[in-house]
HTML snippet that shows the backbone in 3Dmol.js (N, CA, C, O; Angstrom):
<script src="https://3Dmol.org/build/3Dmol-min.js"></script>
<div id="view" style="width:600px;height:400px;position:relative"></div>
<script>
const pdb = `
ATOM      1  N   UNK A   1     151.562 -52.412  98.900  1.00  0.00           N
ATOM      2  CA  UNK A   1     152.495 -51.325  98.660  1.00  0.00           C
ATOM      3  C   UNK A   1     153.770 -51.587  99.453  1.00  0.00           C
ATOM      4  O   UNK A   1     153.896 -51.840 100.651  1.00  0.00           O
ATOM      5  N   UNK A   2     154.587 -51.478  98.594  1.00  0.00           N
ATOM      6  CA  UNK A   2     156.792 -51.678  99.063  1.00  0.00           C
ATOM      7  C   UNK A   2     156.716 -50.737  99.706  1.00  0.00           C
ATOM      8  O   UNK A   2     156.456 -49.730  99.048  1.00  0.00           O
ATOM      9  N   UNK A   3     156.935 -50.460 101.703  1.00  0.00           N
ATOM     10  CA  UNK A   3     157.876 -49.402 101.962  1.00  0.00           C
ATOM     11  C   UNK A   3     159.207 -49.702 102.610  1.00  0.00           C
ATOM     12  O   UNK A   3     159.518 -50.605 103.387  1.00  0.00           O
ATOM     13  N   UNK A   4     159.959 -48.650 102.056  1.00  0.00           N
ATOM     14  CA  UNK A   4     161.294 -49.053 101.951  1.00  0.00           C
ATOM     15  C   UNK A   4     161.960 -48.315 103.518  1.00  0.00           C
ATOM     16  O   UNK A   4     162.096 -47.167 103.940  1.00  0.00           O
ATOM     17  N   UNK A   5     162.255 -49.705 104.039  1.00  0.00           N
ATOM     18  CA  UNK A   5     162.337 -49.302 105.522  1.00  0.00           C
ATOM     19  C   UNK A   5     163.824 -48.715 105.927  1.00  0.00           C
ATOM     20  O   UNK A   5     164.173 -48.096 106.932  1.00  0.00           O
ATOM     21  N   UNK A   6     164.601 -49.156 104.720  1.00  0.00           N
ATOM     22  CA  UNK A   6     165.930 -48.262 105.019  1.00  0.00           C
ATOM     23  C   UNK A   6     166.339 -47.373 104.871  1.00  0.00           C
ATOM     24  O   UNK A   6     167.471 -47.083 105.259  1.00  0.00           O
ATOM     25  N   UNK A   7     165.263 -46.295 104.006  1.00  0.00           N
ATOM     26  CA  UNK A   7     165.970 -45.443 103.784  1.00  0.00           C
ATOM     27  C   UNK A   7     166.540 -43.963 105.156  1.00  0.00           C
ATOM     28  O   UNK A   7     167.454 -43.151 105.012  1.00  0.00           O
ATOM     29  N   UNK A   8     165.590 -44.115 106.345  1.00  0.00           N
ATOM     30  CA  UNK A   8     166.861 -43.640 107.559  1.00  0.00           C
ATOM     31  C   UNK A   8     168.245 -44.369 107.538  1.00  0.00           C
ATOM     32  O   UNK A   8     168.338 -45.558 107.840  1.00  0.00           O
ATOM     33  N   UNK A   9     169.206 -43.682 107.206  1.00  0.00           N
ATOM     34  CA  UNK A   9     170.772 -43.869 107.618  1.00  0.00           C
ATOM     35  C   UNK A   9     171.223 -43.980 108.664  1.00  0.00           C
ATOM     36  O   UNK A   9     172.140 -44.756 108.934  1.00  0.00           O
ATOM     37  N   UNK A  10     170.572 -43.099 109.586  1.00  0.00           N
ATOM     38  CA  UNK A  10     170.899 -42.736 110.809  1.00  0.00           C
ATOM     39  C   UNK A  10     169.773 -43.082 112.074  1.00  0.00           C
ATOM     40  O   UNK A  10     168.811 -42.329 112.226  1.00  0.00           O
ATOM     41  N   UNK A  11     170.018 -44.566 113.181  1.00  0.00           N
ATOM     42  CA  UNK A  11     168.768 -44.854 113.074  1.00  0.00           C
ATOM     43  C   UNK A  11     168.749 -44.406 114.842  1.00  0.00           C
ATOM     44  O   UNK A  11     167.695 -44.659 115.426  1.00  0.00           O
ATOM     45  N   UNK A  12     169.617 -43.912 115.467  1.00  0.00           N
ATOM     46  CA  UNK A  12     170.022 -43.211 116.559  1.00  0.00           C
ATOM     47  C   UNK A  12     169.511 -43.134 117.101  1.00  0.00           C
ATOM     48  O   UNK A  12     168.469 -43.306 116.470  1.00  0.00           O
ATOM     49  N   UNK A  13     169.047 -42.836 118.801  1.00  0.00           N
ATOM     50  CA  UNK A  13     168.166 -41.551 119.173  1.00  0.00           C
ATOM     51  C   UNK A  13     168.661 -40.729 119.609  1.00  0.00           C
ATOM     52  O   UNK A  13     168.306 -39.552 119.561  1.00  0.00           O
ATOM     53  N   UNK A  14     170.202 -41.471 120.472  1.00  0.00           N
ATOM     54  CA  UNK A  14     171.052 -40.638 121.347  1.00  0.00           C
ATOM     55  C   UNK A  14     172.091 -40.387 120.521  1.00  0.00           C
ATOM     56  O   UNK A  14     172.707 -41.241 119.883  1.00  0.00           O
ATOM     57  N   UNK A  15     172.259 -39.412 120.525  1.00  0.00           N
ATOM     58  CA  UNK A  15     174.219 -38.611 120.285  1.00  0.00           C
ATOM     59  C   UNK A  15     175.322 -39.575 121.067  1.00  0.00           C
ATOM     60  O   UNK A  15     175.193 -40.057 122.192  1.00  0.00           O
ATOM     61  N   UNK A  16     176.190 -39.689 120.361  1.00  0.00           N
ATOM     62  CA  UNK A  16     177.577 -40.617 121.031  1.00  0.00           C
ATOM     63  C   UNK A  16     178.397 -39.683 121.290  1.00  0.00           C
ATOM     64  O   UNK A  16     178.683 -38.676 120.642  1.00  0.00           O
ATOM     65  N   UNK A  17     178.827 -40.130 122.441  1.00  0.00           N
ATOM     66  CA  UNK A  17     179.750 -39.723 123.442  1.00  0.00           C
ATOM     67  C   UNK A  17     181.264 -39.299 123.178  1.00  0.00           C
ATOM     68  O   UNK A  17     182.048 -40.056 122.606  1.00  0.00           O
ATOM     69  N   UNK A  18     181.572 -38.195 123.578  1.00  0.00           N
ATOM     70  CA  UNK A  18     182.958 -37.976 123.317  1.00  0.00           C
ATOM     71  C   UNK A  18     183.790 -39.191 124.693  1.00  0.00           C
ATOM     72  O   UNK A  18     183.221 -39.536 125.729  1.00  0.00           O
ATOM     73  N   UNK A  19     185.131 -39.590 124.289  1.00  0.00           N
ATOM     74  CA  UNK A  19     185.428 -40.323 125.205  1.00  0.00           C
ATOM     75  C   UNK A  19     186.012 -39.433 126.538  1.00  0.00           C
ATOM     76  O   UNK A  19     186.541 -38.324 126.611  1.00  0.00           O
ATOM     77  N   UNK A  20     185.728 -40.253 127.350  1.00  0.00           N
ATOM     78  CA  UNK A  20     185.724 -39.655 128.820  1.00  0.00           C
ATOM     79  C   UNK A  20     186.545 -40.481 129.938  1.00  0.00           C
ATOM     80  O   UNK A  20     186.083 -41.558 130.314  1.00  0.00           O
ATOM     81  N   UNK A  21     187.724 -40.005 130.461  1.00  0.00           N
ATOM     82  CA  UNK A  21     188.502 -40.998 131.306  1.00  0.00           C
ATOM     83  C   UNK A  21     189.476 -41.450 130.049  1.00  0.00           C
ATOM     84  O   UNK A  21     189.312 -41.355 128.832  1.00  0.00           O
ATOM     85  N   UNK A  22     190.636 -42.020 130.906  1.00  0.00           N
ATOM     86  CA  UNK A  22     191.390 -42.998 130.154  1.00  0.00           C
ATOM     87  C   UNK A  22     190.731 -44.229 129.371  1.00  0.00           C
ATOM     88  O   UNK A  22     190.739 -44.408 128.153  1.00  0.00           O
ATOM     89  N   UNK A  23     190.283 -44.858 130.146  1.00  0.00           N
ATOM     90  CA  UNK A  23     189.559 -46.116 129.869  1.00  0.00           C
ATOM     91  C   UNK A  23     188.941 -45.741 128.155  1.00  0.00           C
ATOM     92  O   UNK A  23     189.294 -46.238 127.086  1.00  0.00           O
ATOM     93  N   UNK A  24     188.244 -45.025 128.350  1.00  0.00           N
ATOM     94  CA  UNK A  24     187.783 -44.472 126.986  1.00  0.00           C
ATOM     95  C   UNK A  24     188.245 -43.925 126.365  1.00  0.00           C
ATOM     96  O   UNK A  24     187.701 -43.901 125.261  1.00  0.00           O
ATOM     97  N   UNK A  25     189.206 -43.295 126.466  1.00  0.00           N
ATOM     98  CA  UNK A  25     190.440 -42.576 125.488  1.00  0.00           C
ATOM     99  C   UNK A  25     190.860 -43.784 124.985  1.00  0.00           C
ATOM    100  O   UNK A  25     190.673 -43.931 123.777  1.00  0.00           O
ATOM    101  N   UNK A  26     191.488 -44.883 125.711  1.00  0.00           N
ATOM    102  CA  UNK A  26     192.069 -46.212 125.185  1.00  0.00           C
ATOM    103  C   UNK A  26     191.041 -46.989 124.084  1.00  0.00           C
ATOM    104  O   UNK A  26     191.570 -47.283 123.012  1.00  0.00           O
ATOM    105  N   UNK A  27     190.150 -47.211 124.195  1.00  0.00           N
ATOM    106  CA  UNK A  27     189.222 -47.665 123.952  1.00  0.00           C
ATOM    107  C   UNK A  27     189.066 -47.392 122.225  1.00  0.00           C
ATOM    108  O   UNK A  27     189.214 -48.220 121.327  1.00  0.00           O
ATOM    109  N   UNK A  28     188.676 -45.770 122.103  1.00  0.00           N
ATOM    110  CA  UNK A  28     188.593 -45.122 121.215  1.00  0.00           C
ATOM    111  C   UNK A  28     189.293 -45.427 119.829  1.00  0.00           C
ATOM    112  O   UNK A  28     189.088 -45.788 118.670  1.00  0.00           O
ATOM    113  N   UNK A  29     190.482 -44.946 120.952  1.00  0.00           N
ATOM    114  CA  UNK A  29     191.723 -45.191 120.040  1.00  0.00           C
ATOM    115  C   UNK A  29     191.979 -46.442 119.167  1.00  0.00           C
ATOM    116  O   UNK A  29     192.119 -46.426 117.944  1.00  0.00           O
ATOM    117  N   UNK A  30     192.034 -47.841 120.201  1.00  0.00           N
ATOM    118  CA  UNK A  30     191.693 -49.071 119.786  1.00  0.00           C
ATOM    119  C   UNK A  30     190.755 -49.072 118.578  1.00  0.00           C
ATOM    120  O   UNK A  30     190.816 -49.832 117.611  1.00  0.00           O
ATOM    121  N   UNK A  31     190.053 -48.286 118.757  1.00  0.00           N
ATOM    122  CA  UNK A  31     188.786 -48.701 117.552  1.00  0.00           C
ATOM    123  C   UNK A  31     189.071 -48.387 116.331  1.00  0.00           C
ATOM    124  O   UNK A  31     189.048 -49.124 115.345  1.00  0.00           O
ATOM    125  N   UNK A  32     189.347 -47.263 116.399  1.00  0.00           N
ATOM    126  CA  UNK A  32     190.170 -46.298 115.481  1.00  0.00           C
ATOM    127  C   UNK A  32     190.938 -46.458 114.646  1.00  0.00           C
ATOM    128  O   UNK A  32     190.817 -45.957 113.528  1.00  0.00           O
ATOM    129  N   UNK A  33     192.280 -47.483 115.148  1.00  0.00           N
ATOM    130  CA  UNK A  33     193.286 -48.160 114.679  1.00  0.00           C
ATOM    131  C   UNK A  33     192.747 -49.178 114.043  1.00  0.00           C
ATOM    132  O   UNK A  33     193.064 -49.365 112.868  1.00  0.00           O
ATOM    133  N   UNK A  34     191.632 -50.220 114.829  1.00  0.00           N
ATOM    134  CA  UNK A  34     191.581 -50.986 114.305  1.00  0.00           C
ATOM    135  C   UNK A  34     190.720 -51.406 113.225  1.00  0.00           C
ATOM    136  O   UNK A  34     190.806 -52.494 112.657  1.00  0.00           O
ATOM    137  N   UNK A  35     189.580 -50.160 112.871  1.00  0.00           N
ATOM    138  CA  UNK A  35     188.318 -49.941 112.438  1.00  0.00           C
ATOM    139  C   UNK A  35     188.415 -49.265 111.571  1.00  0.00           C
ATOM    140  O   UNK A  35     187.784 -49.420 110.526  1.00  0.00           O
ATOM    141  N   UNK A  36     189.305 -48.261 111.810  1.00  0.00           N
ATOM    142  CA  UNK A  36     189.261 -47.016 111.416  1.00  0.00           C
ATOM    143  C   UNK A  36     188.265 -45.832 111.571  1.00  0.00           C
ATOM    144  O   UNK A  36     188.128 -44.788 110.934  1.00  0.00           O
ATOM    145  N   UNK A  37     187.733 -46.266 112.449  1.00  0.00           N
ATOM    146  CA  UNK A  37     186.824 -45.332 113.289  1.00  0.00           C
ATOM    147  C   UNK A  37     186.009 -45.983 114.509  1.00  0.00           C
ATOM    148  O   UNK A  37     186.277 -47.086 114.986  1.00  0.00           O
ATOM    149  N   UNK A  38     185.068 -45.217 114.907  1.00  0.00           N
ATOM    150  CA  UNK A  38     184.699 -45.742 116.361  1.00  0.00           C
ATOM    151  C   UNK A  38     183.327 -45.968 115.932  1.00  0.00           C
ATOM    152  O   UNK A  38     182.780 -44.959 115.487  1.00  0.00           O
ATOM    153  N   UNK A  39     182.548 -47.156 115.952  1.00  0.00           N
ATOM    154  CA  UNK A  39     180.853 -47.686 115.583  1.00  0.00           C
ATOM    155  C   UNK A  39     179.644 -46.936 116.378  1.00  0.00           C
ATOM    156  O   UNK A  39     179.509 -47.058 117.596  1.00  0.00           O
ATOM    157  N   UNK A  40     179.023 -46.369 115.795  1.00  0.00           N
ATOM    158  CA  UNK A  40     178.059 -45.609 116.831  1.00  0.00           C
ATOM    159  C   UNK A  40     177.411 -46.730 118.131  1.00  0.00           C
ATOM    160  O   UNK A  40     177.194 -46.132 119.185  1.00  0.00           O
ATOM    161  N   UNK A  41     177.197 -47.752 118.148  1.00  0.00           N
ATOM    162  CA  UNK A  41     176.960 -48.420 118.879  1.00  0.00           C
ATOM    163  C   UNK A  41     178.113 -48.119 120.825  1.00  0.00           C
ATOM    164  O   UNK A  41     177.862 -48.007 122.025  1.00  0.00           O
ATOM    165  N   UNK A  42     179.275 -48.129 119.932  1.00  0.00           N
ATOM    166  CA  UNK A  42     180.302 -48.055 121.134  1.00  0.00           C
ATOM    167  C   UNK A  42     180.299 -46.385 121.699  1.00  0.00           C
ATOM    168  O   UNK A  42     180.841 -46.115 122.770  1.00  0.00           O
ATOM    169  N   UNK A  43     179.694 -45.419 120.938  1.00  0.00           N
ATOM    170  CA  UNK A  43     179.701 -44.117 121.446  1.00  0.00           C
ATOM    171  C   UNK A  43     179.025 -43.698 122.373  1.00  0.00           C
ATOM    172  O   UNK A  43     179.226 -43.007 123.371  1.00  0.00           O
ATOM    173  N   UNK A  44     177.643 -44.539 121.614  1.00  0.00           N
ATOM    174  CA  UNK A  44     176.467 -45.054 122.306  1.00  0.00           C
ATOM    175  C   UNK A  44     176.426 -45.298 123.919  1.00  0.00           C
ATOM    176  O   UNK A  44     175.937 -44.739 124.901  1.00  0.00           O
ATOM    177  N   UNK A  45     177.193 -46.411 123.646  1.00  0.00           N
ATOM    178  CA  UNK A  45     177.246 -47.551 124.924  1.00  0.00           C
ATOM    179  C   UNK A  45     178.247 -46.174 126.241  1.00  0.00           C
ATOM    180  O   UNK A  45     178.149 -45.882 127.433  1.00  0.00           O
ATOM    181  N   UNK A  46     179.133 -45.723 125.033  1.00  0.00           N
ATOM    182  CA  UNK A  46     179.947 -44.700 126.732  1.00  0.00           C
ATOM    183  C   UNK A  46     179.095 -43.650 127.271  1.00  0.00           C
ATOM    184  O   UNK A  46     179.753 -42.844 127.928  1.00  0.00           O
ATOM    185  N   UNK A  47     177.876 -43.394 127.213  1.00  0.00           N
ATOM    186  CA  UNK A  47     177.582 -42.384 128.190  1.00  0.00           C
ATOM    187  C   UNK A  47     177.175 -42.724 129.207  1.00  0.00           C
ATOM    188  O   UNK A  47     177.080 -41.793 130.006  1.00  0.00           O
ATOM    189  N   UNK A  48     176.693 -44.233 129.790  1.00  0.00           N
ATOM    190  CA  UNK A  48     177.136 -45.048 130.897  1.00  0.00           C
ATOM    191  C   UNK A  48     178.519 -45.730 130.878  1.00  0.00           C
ATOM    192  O   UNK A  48     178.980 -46.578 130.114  1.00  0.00           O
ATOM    193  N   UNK A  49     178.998 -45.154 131.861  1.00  0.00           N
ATOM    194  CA  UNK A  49     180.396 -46.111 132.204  1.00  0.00           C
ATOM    195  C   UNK A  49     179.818 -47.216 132.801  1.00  0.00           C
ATOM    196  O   UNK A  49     180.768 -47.934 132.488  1.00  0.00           O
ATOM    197  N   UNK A  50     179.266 -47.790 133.244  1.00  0.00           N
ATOM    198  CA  UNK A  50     179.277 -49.739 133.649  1.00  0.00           C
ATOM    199  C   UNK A  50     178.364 -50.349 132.057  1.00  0.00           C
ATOM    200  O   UNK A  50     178.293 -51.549 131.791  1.00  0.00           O
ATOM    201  N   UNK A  51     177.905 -49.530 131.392  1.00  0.00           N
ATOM    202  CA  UNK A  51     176.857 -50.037 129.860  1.00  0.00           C
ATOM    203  C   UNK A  51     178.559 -50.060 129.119  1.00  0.00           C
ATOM    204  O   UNK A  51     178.854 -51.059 128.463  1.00  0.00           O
ATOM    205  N   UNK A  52     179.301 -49.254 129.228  1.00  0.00           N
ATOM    206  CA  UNK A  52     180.506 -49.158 128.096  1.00  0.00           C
ATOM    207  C   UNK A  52     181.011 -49.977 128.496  1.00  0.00           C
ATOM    208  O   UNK A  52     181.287 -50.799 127.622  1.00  0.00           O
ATOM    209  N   UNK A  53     181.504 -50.393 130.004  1.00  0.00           N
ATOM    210  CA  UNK A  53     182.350 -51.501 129.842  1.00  0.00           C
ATOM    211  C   UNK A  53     181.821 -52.697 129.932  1.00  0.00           C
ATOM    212  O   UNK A  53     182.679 -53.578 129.971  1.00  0.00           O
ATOM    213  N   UNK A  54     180.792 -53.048 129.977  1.00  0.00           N
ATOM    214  CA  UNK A  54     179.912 -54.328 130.155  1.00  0.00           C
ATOM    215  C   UNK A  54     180.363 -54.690 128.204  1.00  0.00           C
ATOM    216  O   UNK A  54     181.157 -55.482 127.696  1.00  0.00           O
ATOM    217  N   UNK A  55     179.462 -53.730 127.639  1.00  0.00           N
ATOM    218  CA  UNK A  55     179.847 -54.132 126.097  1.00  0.00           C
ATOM    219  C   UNK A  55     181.274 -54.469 125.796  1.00  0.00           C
ATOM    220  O   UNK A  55     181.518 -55.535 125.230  1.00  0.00           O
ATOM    221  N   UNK A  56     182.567 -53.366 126.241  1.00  0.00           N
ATOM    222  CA  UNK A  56     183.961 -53.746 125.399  1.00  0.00           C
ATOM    223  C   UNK A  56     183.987 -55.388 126.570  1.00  0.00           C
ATOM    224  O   UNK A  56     184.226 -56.413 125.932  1.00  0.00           O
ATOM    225  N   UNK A  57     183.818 -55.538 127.723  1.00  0.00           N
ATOM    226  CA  UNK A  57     183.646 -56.848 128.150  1.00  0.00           C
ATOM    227  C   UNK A  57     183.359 -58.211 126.977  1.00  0.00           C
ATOM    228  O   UNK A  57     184.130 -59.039 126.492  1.00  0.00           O
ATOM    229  N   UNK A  58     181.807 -57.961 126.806  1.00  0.00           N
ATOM    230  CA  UNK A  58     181.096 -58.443 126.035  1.00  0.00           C
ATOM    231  C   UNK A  58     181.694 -58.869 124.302  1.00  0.00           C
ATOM    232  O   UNK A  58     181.564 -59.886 123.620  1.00  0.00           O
ATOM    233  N   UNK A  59     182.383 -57.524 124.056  1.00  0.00           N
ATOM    234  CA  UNK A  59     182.873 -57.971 122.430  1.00  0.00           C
ATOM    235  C   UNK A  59     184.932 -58.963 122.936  1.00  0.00           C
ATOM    236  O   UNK A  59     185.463 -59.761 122.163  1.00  0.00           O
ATOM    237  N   UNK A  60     185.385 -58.658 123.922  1.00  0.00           N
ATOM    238  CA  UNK A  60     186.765 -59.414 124.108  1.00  0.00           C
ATOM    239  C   UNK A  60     186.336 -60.586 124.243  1.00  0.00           C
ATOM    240  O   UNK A  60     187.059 -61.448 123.744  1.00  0.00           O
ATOM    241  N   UNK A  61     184.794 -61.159 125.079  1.00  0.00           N
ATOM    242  CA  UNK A  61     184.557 -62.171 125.207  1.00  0.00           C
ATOM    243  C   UNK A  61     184.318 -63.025 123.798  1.00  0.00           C
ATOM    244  O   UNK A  61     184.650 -64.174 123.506  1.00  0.00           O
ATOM    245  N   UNK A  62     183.843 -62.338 123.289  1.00  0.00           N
ATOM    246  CA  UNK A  62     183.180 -62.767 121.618  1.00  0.00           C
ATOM    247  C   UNK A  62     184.403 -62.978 120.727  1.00  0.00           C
ATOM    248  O   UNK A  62     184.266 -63.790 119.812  1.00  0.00           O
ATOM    249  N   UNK A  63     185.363 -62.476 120.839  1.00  0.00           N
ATOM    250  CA  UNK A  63     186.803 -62.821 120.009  1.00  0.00           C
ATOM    251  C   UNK A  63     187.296 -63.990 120.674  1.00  0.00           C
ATOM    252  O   UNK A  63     187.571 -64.899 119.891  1.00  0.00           O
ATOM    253  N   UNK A  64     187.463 -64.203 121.722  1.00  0.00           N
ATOM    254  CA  UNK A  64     187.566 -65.835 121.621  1.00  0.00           C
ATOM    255  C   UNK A  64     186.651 -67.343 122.112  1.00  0.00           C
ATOM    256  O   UNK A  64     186.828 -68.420 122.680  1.00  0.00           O
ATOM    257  N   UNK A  65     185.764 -66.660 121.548  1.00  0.00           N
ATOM    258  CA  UNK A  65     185.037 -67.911 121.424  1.00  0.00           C
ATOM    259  C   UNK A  65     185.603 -68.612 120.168  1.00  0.00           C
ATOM    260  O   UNK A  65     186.379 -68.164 119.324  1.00  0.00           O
ATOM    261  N   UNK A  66     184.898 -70.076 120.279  1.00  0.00           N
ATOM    262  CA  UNK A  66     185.518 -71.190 119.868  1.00  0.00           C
ATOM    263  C   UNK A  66     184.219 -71.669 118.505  1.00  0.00           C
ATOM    264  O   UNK A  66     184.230 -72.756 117.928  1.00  0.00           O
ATOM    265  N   UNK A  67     183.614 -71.001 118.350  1.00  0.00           N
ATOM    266  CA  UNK A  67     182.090 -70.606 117.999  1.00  0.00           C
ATOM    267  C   UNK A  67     182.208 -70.365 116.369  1.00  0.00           C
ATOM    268  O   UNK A  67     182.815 -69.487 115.756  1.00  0.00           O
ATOM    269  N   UNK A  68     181.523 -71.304 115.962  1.00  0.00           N
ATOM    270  CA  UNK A  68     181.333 -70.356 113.940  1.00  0.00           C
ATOM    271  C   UNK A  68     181.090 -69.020 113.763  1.00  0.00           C
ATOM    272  O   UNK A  68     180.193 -68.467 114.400  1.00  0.00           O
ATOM    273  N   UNK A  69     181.555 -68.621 113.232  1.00  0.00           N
ATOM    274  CA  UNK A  69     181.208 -66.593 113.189  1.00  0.00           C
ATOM    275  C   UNK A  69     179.643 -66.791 112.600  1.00  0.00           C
ATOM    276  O   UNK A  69     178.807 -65.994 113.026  1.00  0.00           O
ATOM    277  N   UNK A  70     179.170 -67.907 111.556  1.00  0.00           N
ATOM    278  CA  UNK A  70     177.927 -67.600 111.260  1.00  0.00           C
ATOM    279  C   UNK A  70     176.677 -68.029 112.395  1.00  0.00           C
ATOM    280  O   UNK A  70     175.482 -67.749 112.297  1.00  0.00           O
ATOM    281  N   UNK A  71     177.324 -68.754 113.433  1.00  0.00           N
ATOM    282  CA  UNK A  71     176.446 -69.201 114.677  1.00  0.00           C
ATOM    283  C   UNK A  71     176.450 -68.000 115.458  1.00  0.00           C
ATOM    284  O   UNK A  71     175.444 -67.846 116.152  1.00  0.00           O
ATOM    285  N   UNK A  72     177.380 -67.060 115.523  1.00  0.00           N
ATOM    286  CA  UNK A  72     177.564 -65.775 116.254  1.00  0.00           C
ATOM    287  C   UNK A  72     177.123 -65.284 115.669  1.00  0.00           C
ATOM    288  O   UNK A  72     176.603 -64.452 116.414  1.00  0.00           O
ATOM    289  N   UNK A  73     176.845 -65.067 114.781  1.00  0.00           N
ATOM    290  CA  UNK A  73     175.844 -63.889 114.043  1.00  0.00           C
ATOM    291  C   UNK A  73     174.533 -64.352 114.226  1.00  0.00           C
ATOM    292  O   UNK A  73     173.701 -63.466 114.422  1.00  0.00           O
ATOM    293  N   UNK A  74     174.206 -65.302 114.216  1.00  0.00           N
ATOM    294  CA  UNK A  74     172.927 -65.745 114.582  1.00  0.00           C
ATOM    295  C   UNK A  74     171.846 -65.372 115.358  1.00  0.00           C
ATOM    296  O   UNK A  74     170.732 -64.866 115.226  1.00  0.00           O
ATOM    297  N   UNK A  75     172.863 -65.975 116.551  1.00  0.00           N
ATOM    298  CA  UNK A  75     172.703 -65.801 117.769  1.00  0.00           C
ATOM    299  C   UNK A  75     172.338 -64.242 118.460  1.00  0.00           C
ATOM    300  O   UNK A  75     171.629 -64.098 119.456  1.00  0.00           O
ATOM    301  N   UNK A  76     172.946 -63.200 117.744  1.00  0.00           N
ATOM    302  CA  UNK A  76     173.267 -62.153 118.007  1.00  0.00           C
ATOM    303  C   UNK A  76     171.917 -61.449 117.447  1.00  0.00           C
ATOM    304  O   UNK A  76     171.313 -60.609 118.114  1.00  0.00           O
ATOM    305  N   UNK A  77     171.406 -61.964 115.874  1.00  0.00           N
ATOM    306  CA  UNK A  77     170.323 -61.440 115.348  1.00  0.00           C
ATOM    307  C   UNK A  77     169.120 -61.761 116.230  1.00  0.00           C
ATOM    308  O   UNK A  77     168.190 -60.974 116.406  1.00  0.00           O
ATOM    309  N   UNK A  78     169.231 -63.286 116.906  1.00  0.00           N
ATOM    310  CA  UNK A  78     168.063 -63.418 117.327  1.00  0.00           C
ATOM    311  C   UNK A  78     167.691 -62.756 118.637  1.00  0.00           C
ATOM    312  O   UNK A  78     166.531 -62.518 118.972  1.00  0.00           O
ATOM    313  N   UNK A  79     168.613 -62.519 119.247  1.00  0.00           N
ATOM    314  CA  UNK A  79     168.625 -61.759 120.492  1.00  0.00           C
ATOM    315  C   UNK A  79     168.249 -60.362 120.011  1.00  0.00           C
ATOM    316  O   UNK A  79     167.084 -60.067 120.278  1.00  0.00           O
ATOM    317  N   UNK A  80     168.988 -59.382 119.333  1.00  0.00           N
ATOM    318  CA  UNK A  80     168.192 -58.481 119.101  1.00  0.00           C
ATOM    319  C   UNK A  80     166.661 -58.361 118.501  1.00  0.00           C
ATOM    320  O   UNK A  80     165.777 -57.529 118.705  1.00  0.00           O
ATOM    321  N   UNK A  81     166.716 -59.504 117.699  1.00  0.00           N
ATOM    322  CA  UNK A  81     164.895 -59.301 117.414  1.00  0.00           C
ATOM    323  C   UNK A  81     164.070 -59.902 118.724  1.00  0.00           C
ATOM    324  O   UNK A  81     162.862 -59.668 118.666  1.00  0.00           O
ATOM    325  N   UNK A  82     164.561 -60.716 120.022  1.00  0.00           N
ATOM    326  CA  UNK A  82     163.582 -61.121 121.304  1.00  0.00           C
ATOM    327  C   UNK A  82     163.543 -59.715 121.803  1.00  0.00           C
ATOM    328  O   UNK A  82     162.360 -59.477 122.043  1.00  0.00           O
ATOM    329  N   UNK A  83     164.383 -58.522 122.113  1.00  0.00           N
ATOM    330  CA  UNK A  83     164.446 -57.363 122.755  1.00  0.00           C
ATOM    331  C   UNK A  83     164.148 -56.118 121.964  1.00  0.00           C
ATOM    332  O   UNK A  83     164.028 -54.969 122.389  1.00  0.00           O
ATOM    333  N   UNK A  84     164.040 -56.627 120.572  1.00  0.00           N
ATOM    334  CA  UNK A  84     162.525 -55.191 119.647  1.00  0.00           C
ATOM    335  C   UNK A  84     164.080 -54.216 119.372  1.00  0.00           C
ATOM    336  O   UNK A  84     163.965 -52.991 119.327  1.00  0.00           O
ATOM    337  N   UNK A  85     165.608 -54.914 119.184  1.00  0.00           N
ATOM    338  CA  UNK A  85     166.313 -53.710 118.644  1.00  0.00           C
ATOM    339  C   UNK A  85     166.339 -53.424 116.987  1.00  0.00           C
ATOM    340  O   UNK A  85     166.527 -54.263 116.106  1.00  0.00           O
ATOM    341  N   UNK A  86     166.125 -52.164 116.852  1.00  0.00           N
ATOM    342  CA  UNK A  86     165.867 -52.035 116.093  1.00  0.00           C
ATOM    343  C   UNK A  86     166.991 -51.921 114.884  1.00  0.00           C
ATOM    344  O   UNK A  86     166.669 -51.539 113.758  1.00  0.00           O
ATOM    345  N   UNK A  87     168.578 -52.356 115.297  1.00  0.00           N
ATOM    346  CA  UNK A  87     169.249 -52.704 114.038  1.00  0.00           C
ATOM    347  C   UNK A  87     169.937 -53.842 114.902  1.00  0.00           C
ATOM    348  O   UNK A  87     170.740 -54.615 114.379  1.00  0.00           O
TER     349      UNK A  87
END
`;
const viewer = $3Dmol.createViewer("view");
viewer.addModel(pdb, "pdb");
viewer.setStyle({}, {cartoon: {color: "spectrum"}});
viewer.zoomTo();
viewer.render();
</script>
């Protein structure tokens, strides 16, 4: 029997964060502009301030790498499936 594991949309546990401080006002905004909105992941990540900035750390580092985007994606899948994340 097929069960269809996507049909949660919303795969959450925690509520994302309104931004807090400058740092995160900036941040936001950035995303916003550049996204056109802000990824639950990053809303996520601000209700620790050293988890929020470790990540926007983490993704400036990832824009210039020198790296195939499909080796970065890779890389990225396999790490979340060694640590059981679940998207």
């Amino acid at each position: 029997m097929f069960v269809n594991l996507m049909k949660e949309t919303n795969m959450a546990r925690l509520e994302g964060s309104k931004p807090r401080g400058l740092y995160q006002r900036a941040v936001y905004r950035f995303m916003k502009r550049m996204l056109g909105r802000v990824p639950e992941p990053v809303r996520i990540a601000a209700i620790s301030k050293p988890v929020f900035k470790g990540r926007i750390g983490m993704e400036q580092a990832m824009q210039k790498l020198s790296v195939p985007p499909g080796l970065v994606a890779l890389a990225q899948t396999r790490v979340a499936q060694r640590i059981g994340c679940p998207f």
